[in-house]
N, C-alpha and C positions, 0 to 999 in steps of 0.2 A: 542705344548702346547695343553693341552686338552680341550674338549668346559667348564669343571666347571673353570678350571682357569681363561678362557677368560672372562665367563661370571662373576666372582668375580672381574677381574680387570677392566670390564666395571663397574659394580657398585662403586666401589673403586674410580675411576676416578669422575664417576658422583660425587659422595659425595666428595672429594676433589674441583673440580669444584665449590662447592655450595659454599665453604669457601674464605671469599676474600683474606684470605694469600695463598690461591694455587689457586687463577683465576688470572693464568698469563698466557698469550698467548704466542705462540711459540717465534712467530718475536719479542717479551719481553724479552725472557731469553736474556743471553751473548752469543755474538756470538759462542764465544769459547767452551760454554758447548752443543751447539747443535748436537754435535757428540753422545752425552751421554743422556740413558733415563732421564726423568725428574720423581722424586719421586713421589707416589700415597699417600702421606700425607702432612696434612697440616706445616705451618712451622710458630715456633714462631716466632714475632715482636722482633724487636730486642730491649732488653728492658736498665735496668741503667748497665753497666759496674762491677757496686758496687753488688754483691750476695748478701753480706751483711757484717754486719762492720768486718773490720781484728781482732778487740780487741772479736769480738762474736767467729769467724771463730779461732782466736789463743787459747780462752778459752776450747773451744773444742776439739781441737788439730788439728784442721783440716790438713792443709799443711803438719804438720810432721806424721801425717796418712799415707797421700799418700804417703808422700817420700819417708817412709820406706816401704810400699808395691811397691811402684816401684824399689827398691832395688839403689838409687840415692846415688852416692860415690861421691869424689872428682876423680878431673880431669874430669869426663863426660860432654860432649857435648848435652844441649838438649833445645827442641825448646817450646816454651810459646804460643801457638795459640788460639787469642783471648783476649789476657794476659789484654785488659783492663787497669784498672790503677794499674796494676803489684802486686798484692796481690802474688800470684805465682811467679811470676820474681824476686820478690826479694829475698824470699827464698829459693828459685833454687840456687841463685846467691850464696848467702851462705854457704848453702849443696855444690856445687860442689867445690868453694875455686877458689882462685886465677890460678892454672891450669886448671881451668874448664872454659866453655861458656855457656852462655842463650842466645840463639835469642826469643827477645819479638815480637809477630807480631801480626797484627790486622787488621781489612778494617777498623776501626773508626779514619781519621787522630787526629782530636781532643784528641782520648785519647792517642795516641800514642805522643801528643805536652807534653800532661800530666805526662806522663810516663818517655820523656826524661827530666824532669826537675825534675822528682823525683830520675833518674837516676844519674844526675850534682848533686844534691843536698847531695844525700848518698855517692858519688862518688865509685860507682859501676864500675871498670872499667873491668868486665870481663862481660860486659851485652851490647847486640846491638840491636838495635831496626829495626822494617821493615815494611813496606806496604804492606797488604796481596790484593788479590783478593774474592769476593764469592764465582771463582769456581779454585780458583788457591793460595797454600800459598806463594807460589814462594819462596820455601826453596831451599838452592845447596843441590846437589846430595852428595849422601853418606857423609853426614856431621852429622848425630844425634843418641846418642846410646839412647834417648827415647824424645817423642812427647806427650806432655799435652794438652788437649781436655779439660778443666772443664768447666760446667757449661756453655756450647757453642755452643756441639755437632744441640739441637734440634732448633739452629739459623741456622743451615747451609741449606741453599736453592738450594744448587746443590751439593749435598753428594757424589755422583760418580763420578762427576767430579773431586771433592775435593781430595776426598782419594784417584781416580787414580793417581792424579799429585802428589801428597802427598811422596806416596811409595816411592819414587826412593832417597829420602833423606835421609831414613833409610840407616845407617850402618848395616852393617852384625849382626846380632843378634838383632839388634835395635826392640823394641818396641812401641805402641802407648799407652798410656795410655786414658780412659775416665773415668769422674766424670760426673753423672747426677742423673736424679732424673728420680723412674717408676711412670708417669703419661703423659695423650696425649700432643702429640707435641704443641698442639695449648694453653695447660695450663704450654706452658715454663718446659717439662721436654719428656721424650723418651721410650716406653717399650725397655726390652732389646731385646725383640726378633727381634724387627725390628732394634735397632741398631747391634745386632748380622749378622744380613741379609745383610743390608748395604755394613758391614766391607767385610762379604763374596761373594758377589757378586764380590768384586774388587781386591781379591786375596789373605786377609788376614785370619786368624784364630787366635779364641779365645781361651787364656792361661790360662786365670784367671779373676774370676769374687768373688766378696762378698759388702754384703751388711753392713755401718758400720753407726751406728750415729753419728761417728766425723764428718761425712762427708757428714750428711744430704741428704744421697742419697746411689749408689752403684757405684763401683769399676769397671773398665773391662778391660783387658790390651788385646792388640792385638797383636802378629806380622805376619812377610810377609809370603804367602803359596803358592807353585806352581809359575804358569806364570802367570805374570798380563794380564788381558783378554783386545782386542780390546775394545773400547767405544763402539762401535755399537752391540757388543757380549752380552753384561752388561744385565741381564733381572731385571727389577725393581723390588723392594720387594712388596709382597701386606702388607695391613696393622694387624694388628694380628686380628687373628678370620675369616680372611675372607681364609685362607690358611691352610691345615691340616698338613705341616710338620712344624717341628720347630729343633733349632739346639740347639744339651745339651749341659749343662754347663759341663764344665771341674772342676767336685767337688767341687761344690759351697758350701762354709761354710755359715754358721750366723755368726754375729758378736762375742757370744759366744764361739763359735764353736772355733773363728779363735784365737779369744785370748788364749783357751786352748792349742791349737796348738803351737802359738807364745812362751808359754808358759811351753811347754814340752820340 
């Protein structure tokens, strides 16, 4: 590593440091994730479950935005991480039909008690719910032909960890999807370049990205690339600006753009 990187991720670190959502000390993380660097950016609090109302979020078109940008059929298999009080899970549920499955997961038991009663209540029966970890979703292996990230992504406090353990649930072609919003991590939203970095640090590569107002935010699908690297291999992303490469979009439309498109 050369002395300007070092000395960017020393000042990157300092300035994380300062923030009390990244002054966590070592013997503070999870055990588990100590294998793996710890991020050089701050991390949102984890804030209400609720984005905002499903009746705003349906007006919009939100969910069937993403759906059909994730190209989401019946029969698919695909996982809700973060799923909250299941704004996503139950649309999933829908889209994919009765030969299909949603695992809803989350670290928040509470809303995951919420969720199962919302789950009884519609009687959903192609939808299961689970207990995730911070640095672990604890999905089975080769079970999901696509992983939704919304509005979640710049909660996650040990990102390498995450998506290392993450990967291995992908089915063969599988995808990750993310929904967020370009603004600093610590104002509850993520640039893309460093969740582009992230992803790529841990093995995947970016398919597709666009930016849509249904969605109050931008688009970014990922799947799996190469060998997944050791944890200890992982080199931390710096935060944007402080680092001169950057990785290009794979033909990033406007929203414009993408409906022309859609539309040809």
């Amino acid at each position: 590593m050369s002395r300007r990187i070092l000395t960017a991720v020393g000042v990157s670190l300092a300035a994380c440091l300062a923030l009390a959502s990244c002054d966590v000390a070592e013997e503070d993380r999870p055990v588990s994730s100590r294998d793996f660097p710890r991020p050089y950016r701050p991390v949102s609090e984890a804030g209400s479950n609720a984005f905002s109302t499903e009746q705003v979020r349906d007006d919009r078109r939100e969910a069937q935005t993403v759906m059909d940008q994730a190209q989401i059929t019946e029969g698919m298999t695909v996982a809700d991480i973060g799923a909250g009080d299941g704004y996503y899970t139950v649309r999933l549920a829908a889209r994919v039909g009765e030969d299909g499955r949603v695992l809803a997961q989350d670290i928040d038991q509470a809303a995951l008690n919420r969720l199962g009663n919302r789950i009884e209540r519609e009687r959903l029966d192609n939808v299961s719910i689970a207990l995730g970890a911070p640095d672990d979703p604890k999905l089975p292996e080769n079970s999901f032909d696509r992983i939704f990230m919304v509005h979640m992504y710049h909660e996650v406090s040990e990102p390498y960890a995450l998506l290392w353990r993450m990967r291995p649930a992908l089915r063969e072609g599988g995808q990750v999807i993310v929904v967020d919003v370009d603004r600093p991590v610590d104002q509850h939203g993520i640039n893309p370049q460093l969740l582009f970095c992230e992803f790529e640090r841990v093995g995947y590569r970016l398919v597709e990205f666009v930016r849509k107002p249904e969605i109050a935010g931008y688009y970014a699908q990922f799947e799996v690339a190469g060998e997944r690297p050791e944890p200890r291999d992982i080199e931390p992303c710096l935060q944007p600006g402080e680092t001169t490469t950057e990785i290009s979009l794979p033909g990033e439309t406007s929203a414009e753009e993408d409906d022309e498109l859609q539309g040809s």
